[in-house]
N, C-alpha and C positions, 0 to 999 in steps of 0.2 A: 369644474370650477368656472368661475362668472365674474364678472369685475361685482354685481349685487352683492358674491359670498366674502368681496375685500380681498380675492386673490386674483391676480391677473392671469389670463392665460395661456402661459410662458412656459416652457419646459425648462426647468434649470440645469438637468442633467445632461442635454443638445447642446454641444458647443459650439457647434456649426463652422469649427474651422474649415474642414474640410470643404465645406457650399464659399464659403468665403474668400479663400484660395477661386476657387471656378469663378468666381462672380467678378475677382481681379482679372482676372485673365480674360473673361468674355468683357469686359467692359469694353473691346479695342473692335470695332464697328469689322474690320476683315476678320477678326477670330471671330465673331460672331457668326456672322456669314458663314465660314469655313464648318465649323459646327454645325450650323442649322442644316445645310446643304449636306454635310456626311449623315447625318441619322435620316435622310431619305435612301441613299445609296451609298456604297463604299468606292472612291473613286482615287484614280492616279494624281501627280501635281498635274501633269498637263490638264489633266479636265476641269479642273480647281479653279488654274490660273486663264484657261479660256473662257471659262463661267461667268467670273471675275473682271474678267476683264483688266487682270494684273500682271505684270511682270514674273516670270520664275522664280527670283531670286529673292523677290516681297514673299511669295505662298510659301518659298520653301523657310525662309525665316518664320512664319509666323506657326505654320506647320512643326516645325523644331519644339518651337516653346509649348505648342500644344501637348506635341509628344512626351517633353519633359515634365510637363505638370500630371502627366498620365490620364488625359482625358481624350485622348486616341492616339491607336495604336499603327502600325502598319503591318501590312501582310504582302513578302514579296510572291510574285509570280514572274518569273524570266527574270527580264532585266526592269520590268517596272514595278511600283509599291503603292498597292492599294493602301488607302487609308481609312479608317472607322469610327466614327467614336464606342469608346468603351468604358465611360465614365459614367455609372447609375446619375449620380448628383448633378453632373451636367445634362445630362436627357432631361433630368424633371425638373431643371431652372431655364433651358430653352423649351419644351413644352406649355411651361406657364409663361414665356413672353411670347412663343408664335400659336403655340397649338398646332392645327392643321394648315395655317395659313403661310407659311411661308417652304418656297420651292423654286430649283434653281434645273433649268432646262437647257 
């Protein structure tokens, strides 16, 4: 379909709640961050918030609501809790704003 055929090329059946939801939540410049940074590596809050250059208690908030929207998970090991994203729709909506370029050392 073409805008020439008078139909736009729209999927009407996508409702795209779901990307819509992740695109609220990434909208907040540290969950962004926090995201982009876990799909290189699975990392603890300390590494997070040393990265960052933020307080614990900022990462570990913003980390919460991440985990509540279900766009990553956590996996303990001892007494510390790696984190990862595990959200298909957020991988392919930070993908299209960073690609390969963005990386947190």
């Amino acid at each position: 379909m073409t805008e020439a055929d008078g139909n736009l090329p729209f999927e009407p059946d996508q409702s795209c709640i779901r990307e819509s939801e992740i695109l609220k939540v990434l909208g907040h410049p540290i969950r962004l961050k926090i995201v982009a940074g876990l799909m290189t590596e699975s990392c603890n809050v300390k590494k997070i918030w040393e990265c960052l250059a933020l307080p614990q208690a900022t990462v570990s908030q913003h980390l919460a609501l991440l985990k509540n929207k279900n766009i990553i998970s956590g996996r303990r090991e001892g007494v510390e809790v790696y984190y990862q994203v595990t959200s298909p729709e957020a991988i392919r909506i930070v993908d299209a704003i960073f690609g390969d370029s963005f990386c947190c050392h």
